[in-house]
CHARMM-style PDB file with segment names, atoms N, HN, CA, C and O in Angstrom:
ATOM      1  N   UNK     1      20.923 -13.577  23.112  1.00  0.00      PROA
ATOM      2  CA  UNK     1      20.985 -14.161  21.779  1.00  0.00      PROA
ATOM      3  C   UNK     1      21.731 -13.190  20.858  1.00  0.00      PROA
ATOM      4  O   UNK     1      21.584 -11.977  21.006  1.00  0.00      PROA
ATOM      5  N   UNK     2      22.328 -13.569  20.150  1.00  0.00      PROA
ATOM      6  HN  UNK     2      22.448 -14.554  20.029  1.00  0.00      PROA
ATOM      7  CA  UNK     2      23.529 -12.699  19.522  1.00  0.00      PROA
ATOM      8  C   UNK     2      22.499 -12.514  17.662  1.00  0.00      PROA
ATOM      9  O   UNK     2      22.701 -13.307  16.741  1.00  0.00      PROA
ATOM     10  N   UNK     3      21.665 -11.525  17.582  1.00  0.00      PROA
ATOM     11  HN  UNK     3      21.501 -10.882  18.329  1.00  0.00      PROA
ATOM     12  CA  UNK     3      20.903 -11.645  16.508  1.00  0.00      PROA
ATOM     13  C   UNK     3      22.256 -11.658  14.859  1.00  0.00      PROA
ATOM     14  O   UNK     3      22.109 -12.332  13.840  1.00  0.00      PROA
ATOM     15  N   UNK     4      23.057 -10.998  15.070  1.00  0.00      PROA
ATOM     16  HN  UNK     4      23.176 -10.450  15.898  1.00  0.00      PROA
ATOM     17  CA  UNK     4      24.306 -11.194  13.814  1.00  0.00      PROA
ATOM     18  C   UNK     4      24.662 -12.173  13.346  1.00  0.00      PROA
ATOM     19  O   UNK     4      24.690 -12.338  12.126  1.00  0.00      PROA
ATOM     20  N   UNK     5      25.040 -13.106  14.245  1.00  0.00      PROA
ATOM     21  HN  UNK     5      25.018 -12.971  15.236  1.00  0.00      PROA
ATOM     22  CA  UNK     5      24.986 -14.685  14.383  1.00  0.00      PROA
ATOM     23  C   UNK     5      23.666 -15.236  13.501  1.00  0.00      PROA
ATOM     24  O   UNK     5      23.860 -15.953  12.519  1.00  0.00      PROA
ATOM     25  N   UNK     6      22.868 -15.009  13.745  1.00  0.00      PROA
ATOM     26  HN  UNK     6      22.711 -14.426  14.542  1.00  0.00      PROA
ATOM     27  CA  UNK     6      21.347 -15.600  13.584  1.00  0.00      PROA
ATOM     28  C   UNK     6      21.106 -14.782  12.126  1.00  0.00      PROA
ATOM     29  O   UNK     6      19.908 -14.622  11.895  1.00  0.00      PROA
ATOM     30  N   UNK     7      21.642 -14.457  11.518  1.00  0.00      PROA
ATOM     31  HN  UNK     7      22.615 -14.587  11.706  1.00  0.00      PROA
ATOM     32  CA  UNK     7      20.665 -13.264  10.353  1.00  0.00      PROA
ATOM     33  C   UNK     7      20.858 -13.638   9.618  1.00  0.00      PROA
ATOM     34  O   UNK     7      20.612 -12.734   8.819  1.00  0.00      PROA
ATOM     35  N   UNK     8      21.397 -14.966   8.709  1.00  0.00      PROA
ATOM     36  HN  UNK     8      21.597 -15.700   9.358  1.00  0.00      PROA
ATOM     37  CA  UNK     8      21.091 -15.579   7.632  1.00  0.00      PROA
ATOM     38  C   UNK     8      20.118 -16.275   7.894  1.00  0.00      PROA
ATOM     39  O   UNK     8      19.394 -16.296   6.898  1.00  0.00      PROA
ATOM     40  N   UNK     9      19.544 -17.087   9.013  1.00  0.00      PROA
ATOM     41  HN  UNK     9      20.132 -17.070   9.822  1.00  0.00      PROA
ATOM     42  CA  UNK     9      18.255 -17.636   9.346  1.00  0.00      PROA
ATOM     43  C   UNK     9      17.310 -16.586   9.423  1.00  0.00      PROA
ATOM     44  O   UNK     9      16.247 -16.991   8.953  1.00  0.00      PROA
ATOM     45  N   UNK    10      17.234 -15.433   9.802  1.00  0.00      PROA
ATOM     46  HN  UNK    10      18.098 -15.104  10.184  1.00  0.00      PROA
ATOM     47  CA  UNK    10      16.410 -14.744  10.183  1.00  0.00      PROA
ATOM     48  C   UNK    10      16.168 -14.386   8.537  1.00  0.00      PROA
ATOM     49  O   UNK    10      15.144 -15.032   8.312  1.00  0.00      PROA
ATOM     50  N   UNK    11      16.428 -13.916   7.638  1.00  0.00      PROA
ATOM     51  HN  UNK    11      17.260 -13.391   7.820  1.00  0.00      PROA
ATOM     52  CA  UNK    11      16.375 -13.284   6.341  1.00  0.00      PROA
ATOM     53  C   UNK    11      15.949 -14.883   5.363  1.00  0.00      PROA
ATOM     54  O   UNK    11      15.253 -14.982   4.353  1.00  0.00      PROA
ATOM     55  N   UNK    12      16.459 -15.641   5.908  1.00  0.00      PROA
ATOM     56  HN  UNK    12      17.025 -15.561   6.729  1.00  0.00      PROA
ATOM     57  CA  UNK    12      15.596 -17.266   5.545  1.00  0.00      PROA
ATOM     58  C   UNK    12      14.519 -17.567   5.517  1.00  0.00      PROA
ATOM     59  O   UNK    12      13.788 -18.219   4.771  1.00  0.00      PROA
ATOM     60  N   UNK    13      14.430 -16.960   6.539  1.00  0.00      PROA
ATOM     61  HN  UNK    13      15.024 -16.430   7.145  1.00  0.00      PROA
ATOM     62  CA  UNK    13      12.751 -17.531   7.287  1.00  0.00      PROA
ATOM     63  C   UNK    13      11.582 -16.514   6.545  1.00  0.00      PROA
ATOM     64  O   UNK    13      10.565 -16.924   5.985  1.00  0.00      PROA
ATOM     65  N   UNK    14      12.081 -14.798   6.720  1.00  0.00      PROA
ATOM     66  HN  UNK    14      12.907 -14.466   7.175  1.00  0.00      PROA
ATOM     67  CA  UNK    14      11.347 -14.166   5.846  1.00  0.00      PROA
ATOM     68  C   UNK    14      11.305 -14.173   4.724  1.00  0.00      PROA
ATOM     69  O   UNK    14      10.233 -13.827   4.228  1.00  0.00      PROA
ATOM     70  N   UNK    15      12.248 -14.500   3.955  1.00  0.00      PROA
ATOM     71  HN  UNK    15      13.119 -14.781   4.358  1.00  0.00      PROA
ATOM     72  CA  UNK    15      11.871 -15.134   2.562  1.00  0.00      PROA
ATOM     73  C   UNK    15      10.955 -16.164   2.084  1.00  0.00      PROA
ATOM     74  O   UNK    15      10.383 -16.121   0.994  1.00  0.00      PROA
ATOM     75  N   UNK    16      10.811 -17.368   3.212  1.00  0.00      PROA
ATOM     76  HN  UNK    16      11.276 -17.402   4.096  1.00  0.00      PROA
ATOM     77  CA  UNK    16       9.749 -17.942   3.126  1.00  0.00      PROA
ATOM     78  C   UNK    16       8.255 -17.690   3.343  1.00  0.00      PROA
ATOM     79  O   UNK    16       7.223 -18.074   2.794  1.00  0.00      PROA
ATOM     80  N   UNK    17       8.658 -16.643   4.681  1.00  0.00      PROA
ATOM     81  HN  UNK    17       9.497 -16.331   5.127  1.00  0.00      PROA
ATOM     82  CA  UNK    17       6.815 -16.394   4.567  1.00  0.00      PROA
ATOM     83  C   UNK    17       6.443 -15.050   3.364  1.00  0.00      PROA
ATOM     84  O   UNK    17       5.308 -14.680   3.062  1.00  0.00      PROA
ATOM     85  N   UNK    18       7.578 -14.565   2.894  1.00  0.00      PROA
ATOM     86  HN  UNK    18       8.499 -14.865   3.139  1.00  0.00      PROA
ATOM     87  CA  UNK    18       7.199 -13.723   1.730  1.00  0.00      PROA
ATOM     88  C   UNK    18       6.879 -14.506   0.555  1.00  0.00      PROA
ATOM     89  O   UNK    18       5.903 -14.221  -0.139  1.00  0.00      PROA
ATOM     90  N   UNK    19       7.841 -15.720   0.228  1.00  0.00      PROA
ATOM     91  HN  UNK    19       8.634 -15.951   0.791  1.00  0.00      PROA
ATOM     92  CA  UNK    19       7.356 -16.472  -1.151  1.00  0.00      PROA
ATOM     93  C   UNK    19       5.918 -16.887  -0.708  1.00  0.00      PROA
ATOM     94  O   UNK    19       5.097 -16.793  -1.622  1.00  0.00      PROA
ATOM     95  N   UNK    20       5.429 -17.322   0.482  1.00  0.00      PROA
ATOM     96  HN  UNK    20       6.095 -17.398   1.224  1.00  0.00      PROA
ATOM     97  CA  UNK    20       4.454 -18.686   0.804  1.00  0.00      PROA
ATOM     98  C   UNK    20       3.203 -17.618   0.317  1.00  0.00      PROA
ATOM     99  O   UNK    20       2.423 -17.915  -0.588  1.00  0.00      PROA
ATOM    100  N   UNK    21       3.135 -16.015   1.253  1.00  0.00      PROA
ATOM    101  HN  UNK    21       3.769 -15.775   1.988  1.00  0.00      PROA
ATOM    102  CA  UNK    21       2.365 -15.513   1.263  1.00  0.00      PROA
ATOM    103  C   UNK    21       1.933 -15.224  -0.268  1.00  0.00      PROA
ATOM    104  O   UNK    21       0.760 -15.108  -0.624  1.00  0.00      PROA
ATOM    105  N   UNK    22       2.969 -15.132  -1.053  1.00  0.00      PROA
ATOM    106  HN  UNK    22       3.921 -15.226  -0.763  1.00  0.00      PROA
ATOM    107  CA  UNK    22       2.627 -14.779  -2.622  1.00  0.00      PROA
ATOM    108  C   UNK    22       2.188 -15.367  -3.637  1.00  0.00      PROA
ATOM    109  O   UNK    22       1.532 -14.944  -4.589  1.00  0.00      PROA
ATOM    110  N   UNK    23       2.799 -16.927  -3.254  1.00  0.00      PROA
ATOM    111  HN  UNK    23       3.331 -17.271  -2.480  1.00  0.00      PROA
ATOM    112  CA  UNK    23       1.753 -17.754  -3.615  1.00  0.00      PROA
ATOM    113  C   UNK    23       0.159 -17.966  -3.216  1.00  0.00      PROA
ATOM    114  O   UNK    23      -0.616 -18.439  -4.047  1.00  0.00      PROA
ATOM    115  N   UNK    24      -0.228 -17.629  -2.044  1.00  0.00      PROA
ATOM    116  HN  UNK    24       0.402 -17.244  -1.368  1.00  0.00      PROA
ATOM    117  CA  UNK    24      -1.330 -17.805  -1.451  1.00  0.00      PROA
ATOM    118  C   UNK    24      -1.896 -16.903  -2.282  1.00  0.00      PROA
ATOM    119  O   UNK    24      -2.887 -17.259  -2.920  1.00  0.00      PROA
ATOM    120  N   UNK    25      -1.425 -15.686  -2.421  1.00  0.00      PROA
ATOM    121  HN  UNK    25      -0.620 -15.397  -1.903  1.00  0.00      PROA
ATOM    122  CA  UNK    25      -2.424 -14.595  -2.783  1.00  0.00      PROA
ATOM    123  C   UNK    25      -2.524 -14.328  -4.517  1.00  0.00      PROA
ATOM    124  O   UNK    25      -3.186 -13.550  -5.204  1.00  0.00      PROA
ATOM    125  N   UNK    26      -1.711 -15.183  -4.764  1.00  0.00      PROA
ATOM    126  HN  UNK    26      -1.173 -15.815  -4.205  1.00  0.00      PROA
ATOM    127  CA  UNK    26      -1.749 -14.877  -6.310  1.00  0.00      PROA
ATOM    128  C   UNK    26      -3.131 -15.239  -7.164  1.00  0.00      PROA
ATOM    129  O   UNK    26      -3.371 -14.668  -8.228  1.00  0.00      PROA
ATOM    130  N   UNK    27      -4.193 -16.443  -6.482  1.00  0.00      PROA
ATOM    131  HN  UNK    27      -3.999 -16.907  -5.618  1.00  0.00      PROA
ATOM    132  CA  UNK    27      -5.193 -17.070  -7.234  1.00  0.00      PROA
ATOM    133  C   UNK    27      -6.569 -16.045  -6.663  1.00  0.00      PROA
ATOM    134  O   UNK    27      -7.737 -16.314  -6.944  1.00  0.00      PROA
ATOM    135  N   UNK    28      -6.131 -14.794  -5.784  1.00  0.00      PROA
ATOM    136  HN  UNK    28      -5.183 -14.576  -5.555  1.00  0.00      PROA
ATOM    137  CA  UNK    28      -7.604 -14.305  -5.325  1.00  0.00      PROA
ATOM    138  C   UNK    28      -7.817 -13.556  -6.186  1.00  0.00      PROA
ATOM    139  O   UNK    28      -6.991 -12.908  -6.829  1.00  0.00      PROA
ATOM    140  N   UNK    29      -9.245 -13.573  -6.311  1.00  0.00      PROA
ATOM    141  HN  UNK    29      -9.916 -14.099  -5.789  1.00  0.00      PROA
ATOM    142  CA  UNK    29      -9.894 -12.583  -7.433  1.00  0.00      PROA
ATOM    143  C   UNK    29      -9.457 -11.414  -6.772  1.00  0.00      PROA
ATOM    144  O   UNK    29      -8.916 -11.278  -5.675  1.00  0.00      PROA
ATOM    145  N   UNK    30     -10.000 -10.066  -8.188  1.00  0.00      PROA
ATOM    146  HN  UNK    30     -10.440 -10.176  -9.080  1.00  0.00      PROA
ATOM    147  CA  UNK    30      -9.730  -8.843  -8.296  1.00  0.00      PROA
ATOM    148  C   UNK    30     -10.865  -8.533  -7.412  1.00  0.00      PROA
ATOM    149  O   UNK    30     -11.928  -9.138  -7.548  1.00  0.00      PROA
ATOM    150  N   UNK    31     -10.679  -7.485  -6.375  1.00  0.00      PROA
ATOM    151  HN  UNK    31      -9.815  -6.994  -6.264  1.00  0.00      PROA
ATOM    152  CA  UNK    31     -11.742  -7.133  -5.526  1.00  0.00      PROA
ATOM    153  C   UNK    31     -13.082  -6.297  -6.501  1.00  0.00      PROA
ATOM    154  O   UNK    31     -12.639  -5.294  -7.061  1.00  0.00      PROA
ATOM    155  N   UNK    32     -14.436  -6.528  -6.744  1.00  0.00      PROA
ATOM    156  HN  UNK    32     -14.795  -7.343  -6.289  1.00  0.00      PROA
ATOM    157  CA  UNK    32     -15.035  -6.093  -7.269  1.00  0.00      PROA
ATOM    158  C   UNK    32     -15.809  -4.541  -6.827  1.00  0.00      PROA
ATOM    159  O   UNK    32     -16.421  -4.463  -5.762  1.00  0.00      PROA
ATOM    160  N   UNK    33     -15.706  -3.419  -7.711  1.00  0.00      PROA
ATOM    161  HN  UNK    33     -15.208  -3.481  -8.576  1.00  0.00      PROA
ATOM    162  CA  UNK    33     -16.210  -2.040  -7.750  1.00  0.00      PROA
ATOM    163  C   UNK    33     -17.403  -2.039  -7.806  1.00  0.00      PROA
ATOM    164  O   UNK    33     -18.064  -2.133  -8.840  1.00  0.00      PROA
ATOM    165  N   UNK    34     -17.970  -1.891  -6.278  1.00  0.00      PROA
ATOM    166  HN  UNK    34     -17.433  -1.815  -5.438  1.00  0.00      PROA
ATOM    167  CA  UNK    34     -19.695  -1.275  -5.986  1.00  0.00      PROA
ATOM    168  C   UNK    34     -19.960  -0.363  -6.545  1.00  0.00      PROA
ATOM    169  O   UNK    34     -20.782  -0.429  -7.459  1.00  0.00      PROA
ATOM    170  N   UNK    35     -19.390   0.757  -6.214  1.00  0.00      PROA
ATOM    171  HN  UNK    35     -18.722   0.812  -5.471  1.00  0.00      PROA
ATOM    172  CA  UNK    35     -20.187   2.076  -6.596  1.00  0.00      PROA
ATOM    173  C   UNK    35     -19.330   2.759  -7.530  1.00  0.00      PROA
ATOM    174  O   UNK    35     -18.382   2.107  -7.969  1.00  0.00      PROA
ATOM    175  N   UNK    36     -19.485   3.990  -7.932  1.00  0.00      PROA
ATOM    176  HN  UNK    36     -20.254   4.520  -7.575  1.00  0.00      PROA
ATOM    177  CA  UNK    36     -19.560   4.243  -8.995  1.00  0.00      PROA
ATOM    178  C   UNK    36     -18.004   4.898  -8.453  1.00  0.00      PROA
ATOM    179  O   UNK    36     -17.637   4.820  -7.281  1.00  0.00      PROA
ATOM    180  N   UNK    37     -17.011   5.693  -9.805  1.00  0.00      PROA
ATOM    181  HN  UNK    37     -17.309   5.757 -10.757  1.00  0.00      PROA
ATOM    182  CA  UNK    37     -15.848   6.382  -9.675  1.00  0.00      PROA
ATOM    183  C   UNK    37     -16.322   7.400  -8.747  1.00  0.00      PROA
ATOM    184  O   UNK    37     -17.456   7.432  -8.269  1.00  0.00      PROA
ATOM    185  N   UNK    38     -15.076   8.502  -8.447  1.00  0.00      PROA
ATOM    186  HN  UNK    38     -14.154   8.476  -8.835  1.00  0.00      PROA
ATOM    187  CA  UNK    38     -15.398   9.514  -7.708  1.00  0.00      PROA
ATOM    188  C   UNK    38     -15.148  10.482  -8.202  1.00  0.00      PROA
ATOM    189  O   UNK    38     -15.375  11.606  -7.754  1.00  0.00      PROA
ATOM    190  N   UNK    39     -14.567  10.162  -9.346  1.00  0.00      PROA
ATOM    191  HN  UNK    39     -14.383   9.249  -9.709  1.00  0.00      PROA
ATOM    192  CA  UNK    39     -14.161  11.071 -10.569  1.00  0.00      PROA
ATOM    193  C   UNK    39     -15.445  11.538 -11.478  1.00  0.00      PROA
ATOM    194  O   UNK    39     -15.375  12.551 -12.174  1.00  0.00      PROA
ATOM    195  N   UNK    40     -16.850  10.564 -11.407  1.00  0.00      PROA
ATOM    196  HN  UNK    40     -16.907   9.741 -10.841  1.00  0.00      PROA
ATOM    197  CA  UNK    40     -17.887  11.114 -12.280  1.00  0.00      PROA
ATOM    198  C   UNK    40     -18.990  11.888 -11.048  1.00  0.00      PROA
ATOM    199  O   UNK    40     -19.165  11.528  -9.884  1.00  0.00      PROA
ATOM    200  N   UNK    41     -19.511  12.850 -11.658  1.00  0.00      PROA
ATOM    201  HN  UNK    41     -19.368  13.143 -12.604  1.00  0.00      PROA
ATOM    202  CA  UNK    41     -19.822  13.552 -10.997  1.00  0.00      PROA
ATOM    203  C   UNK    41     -21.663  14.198 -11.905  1.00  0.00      PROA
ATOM    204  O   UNK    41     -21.915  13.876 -13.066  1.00  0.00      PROA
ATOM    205  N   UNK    42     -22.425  14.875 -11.243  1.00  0.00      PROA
ATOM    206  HN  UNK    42     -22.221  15.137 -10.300  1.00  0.00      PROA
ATOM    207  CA  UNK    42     -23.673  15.306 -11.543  1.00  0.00      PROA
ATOM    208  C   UNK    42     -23.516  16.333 -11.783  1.00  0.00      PROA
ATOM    209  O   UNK    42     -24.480  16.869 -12.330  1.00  0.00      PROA
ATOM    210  N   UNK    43     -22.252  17.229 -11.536  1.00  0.00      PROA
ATOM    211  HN  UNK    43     -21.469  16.794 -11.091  1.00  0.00      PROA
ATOM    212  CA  UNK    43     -22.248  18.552 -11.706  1.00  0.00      PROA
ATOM    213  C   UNK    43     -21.465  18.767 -12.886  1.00  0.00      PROA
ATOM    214  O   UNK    43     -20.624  17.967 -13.295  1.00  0.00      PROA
ATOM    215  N   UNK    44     -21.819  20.108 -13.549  1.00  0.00      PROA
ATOM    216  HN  UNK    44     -22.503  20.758 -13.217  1.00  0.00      PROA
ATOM    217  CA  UNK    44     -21.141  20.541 -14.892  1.00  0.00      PROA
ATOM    218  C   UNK    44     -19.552  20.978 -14.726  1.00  0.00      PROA
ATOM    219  O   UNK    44     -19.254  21.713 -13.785  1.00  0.00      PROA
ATOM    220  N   UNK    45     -18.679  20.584 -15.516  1.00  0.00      PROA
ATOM    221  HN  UNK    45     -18.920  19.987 -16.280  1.00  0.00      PROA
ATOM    222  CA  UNK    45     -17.361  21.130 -15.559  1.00  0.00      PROA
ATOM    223  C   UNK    45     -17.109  22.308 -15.040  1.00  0.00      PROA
ATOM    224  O   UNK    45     -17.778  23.262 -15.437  1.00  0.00      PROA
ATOM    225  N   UNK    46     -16.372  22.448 -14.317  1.00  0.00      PROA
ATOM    226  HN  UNK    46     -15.828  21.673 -13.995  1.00  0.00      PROA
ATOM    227  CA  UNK    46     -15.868  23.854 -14.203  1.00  0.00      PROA
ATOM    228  C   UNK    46     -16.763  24.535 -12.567  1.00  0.00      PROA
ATOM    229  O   UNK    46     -16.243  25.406 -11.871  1.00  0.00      PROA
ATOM    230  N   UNK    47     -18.022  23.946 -12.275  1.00  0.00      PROA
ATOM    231  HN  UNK    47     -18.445  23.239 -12.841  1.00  0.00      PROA
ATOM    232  CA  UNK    47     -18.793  24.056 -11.230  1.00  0.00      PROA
ATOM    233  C   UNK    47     -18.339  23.986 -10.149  1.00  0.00      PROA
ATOM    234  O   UNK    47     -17.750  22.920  -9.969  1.00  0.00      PROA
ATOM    235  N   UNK    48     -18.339  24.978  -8.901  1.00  0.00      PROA
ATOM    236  HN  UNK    48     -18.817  25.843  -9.047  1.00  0.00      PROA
ATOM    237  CA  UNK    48     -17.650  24.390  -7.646  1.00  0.00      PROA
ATOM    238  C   UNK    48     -18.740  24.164  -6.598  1.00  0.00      PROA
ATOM    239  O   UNK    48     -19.678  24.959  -6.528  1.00  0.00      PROA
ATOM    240  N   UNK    49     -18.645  23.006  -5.700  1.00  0.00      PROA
ATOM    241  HN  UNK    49     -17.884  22.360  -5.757  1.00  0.00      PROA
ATOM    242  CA  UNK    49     -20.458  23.135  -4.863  1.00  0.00      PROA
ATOM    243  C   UNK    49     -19.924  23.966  -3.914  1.00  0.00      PROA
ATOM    244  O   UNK    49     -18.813  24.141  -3.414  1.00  0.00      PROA
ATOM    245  N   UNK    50     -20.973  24.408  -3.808  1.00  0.00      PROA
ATOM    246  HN  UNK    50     -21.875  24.265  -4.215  1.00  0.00      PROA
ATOM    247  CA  UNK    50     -21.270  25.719  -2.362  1.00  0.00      PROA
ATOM    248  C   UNK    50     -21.704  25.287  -1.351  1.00  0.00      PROA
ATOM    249  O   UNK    50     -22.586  24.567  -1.819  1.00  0.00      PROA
ATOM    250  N   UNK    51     -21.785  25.139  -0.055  1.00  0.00      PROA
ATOM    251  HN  UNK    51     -21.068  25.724   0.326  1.00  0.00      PROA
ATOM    252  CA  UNK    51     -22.585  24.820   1.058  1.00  0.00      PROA
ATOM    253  C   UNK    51     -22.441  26.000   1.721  1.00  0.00      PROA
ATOM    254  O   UNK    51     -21.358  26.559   1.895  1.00  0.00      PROA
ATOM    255  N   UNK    52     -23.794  26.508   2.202  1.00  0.00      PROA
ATOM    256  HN  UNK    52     -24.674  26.054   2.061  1.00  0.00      PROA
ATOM    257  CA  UNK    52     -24.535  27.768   2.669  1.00  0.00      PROA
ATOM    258  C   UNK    52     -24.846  27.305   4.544  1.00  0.00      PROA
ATOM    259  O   UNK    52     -25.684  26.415   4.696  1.00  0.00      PROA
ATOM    260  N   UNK    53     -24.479  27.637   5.284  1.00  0.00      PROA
ATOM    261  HN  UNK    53     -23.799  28.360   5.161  1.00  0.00      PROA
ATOM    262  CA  UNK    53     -24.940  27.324   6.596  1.00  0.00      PROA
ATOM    263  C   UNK    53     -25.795  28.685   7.017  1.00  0.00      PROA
ATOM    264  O   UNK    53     -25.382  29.823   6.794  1.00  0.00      PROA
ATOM    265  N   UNK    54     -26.941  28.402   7.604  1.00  0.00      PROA
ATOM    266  HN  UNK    54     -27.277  27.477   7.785  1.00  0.00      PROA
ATOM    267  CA  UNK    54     -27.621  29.995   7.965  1.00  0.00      PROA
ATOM    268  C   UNK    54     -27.754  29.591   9.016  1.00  0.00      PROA
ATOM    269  O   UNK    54     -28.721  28.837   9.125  1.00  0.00      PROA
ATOM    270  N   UNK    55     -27.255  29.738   9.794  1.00  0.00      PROA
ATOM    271  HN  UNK    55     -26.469  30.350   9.706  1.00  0.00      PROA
ATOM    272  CA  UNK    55     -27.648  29.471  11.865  1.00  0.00      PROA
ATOM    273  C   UNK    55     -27.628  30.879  12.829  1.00  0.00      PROA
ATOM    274  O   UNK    55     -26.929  31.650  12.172  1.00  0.00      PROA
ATOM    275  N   UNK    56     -27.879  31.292  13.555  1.00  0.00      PROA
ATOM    276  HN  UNK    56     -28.447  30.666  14.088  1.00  0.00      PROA
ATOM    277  CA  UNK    56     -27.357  32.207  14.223  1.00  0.00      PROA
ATOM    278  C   UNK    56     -26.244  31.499  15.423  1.00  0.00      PROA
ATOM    279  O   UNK    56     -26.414  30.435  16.018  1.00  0.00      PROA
ATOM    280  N   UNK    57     -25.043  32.481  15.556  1.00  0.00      PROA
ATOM    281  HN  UNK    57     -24.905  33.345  15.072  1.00  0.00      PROA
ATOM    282  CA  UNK    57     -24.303  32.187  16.772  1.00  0.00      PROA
ATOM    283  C   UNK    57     -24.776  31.949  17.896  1.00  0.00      PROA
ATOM    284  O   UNK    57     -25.845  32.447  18.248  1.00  0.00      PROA
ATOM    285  N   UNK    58     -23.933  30.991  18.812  1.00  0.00      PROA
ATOM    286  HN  UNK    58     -23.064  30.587  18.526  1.00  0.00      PROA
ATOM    287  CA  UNK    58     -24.369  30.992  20.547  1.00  0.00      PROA
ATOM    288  C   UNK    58     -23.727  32.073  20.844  1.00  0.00      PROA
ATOM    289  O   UNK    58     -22.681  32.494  20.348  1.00  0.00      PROA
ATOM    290  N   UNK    59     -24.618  32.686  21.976  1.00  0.00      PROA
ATOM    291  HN  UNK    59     -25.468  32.344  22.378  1.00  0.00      PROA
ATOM    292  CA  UNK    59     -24.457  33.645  22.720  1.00  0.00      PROA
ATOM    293  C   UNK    59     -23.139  33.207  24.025  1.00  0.00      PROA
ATOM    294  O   UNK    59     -23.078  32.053  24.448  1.00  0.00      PROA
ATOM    295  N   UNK    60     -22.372  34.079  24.425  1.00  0.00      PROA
ATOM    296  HN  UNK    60     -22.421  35.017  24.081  1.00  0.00      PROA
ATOM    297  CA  UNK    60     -21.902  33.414  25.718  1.00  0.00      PROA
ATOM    298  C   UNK    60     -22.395  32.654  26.804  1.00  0.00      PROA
ATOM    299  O   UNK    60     -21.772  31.881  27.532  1.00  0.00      PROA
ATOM    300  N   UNK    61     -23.651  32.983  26.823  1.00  0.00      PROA
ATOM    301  HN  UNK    61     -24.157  33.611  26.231  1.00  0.00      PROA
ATOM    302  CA  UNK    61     -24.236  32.434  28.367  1.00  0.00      PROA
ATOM    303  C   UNK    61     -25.290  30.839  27.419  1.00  0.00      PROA
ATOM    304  O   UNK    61     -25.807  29.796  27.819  1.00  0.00      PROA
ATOM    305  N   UNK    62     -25.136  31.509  26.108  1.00  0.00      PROA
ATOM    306  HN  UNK    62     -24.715  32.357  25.784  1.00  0.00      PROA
ATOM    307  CA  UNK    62     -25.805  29.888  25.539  1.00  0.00      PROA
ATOM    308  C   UNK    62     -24.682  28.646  25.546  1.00  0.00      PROA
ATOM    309  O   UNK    62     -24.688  27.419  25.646  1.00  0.00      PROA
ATOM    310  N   UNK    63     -23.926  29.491  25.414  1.00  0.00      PROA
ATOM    311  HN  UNK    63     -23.920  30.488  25.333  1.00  0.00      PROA
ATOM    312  CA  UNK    63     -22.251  28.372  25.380  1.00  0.00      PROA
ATOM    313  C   UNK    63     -21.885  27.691  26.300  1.00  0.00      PROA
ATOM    314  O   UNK    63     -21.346  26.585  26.347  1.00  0.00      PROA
ATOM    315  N   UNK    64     -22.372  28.782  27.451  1.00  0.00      PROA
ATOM    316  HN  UNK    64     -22.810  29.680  27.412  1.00  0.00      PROA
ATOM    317  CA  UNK    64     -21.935  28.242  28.870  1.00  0.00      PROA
ATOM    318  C   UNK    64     -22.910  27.665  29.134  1.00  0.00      PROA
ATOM    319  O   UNK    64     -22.780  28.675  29.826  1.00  0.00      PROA
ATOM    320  N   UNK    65     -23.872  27.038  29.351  1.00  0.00      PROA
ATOM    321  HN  UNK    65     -23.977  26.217  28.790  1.00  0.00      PROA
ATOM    322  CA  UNK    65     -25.273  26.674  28.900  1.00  0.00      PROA
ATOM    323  C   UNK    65     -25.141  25.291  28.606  1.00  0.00      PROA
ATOM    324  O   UNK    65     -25.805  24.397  29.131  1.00  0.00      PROA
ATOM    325  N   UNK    66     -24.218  25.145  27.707  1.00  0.00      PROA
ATOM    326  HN  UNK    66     -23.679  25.871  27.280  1.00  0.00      PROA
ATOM    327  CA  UNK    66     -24.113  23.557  26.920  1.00  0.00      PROA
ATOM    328  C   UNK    66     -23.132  22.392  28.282  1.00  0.00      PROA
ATOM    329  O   UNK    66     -22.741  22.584  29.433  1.00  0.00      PROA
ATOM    330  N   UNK    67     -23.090  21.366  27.434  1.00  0.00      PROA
ATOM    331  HN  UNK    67     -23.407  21.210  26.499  1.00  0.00      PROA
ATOM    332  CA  UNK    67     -22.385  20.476  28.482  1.00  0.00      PROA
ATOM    333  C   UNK    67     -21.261  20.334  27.972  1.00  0.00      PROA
ATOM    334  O   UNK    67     -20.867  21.033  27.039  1.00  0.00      PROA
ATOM    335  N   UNK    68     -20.727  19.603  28.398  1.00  0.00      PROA
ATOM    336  HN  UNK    68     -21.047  19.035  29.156  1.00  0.00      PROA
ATOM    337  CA  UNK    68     -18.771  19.789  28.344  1.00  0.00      PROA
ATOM    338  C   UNK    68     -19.076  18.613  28.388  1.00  0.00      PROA
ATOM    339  OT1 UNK    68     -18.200  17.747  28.393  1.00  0.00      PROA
TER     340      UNK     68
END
């Protein structure tokens, strides 16, 4: 099939399913916001959170120990 030949149909056809689709989508509501921004926050300006891990390391033979 010689697509060069064909590419005013081809650029036809996607114009149609681009208009069709835009009409379709023009009457859907605005998707509605559950939860809150991510921009408001509990912590004071300027605050950075910390996360503290206290574990001790695996040992080599605890490592080797584990499953793969």
């Amino acid at each position: 099939m010689n697509i060069a030949k064909h590419m005013e149909a081809i650029f036809l056809a996607v114009v149609a399913v681009i208009g069709a689709s835009t009409f379709a989508t023009a009457g859907a509501p605005a998707p509605v916001q559950r939860h809150a921004p991510l921009a408001v926050s509990a912590m004071p300006a300027g605050a950075m959170p910390v996360v503290v891990v206290s574990a001790r390391r695996l040992s080599a033979a605890e490592k080797a120990r584990l499953p793969q």
